[in-house]
C-alpha positions in Angstrom: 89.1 133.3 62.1 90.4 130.2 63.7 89.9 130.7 67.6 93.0 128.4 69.4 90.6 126.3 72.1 94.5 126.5 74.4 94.5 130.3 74.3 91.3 130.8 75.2 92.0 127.9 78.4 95.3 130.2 79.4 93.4 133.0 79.3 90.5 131.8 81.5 92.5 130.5 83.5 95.5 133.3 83.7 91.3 136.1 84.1 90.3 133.8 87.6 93.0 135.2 89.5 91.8 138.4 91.7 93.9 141.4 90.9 94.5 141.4 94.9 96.1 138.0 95.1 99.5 137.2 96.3 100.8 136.6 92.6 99.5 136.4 89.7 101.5 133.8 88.0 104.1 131.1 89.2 106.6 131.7 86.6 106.1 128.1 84.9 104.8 127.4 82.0 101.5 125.5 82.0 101.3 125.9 85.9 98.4 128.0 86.8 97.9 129.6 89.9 95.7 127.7 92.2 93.8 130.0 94.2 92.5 128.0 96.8 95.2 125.7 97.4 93.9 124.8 100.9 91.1 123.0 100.0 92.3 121.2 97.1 95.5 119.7 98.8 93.5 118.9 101.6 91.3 116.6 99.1 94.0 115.3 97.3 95.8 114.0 100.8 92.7 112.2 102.2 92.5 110.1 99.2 96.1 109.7 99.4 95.7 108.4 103.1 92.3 106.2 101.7 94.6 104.1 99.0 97.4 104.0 101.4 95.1 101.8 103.6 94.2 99.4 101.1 98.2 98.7 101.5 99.5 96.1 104.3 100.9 97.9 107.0 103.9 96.7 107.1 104.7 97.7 103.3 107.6 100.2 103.6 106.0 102.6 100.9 103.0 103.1 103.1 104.3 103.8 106.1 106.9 106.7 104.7 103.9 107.9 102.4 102.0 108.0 105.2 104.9 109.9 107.5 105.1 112.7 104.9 101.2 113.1 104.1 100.2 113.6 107.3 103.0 115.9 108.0 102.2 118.3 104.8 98.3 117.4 105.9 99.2 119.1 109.2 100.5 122.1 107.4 97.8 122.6 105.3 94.9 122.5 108.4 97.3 124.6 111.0 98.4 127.6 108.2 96.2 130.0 106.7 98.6 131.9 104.8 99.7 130.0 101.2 103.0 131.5 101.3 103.7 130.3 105.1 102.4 127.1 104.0 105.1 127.2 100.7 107.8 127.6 103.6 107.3 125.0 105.8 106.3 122.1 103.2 109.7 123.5 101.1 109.0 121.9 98.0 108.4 124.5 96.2 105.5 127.2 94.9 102.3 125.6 96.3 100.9 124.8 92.6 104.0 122.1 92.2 103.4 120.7 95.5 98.9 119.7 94.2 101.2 118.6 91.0 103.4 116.3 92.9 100.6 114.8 95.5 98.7 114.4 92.3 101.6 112.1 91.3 101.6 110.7 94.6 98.2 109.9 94.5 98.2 108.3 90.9 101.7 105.8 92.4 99.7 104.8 95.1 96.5 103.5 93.1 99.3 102.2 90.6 100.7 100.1 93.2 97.7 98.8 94.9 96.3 97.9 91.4 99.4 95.8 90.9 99.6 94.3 94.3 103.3 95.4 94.1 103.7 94.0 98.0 102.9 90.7 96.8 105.9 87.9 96.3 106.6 87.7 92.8 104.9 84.7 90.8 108.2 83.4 89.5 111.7 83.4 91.1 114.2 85.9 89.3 116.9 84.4 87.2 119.9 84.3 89.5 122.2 86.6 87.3 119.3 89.1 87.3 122.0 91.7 88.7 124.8 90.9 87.7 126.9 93.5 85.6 128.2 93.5 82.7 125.1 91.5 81.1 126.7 88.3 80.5 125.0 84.5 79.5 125.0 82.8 83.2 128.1 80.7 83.9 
């Protein structure tokens, strides 16, 4: 019979949490629990910090980016305990927050690749903004 290659994945994945763990799910569907949260968020924020300094310094995204990384970065290094660590980042079960610095990281390459601090080649057309959308004068 047909063996569903997702199944088998949930159930791998759902088997590699010890019995003795804190939780055994997070309640969200397709959001595993990460066992060893620590070390992957602490990976995922030093290659945040690395793209980040291929940014000028004076470009507003780095500098709040940076703010808030090395605050949760501090978390992650100073607190042992994952549900500690859930409270005092407060964004969540520790599996969204690796989901959203995963986003973070993948905006940050996104705007280095595209320069995005950079002038713009062309001036925009002077009614860029205005509302309702309406031929210029």
């Amino acid at each position: 019979m047909f063996e569903n290659p997702l199944v088998r994945d949930h159930q791998r994945k759902r088997d590699e949490v010890p019995k003795d763990f804190h939780k055994q799910g997070t309640g969200l569907c397709g959001l595993y629990v990460n066992t060893h949260p620590h070390k992957d968020l602490s990976e995922i924020y030093v290659r945040i910090l690395r793209v980040l300094e291929l940014m000028p310094k004076d470009y507003p995204y780095r500098q709040t980016t940076e703010q808030i990384v090395k605050e949760r970065f501090g978390h992650v290094n100073s607190t042992d305990d994952i549900q500690i660590l859930e409270e005092k980042i407060g964004m969540g079960q520790i599996e969204e927050v690796i989901e959203q610095a995963l986003n973070e990281l993948e905006a940050a390459r996104t705007l280095v690749h595209y320069k995005a601090w950079e002038p713009l080649v062309e001036a925009p057309d002077e009614y860029q903004w205005r509302w309702p959308i309406a031929p210029g004068p």
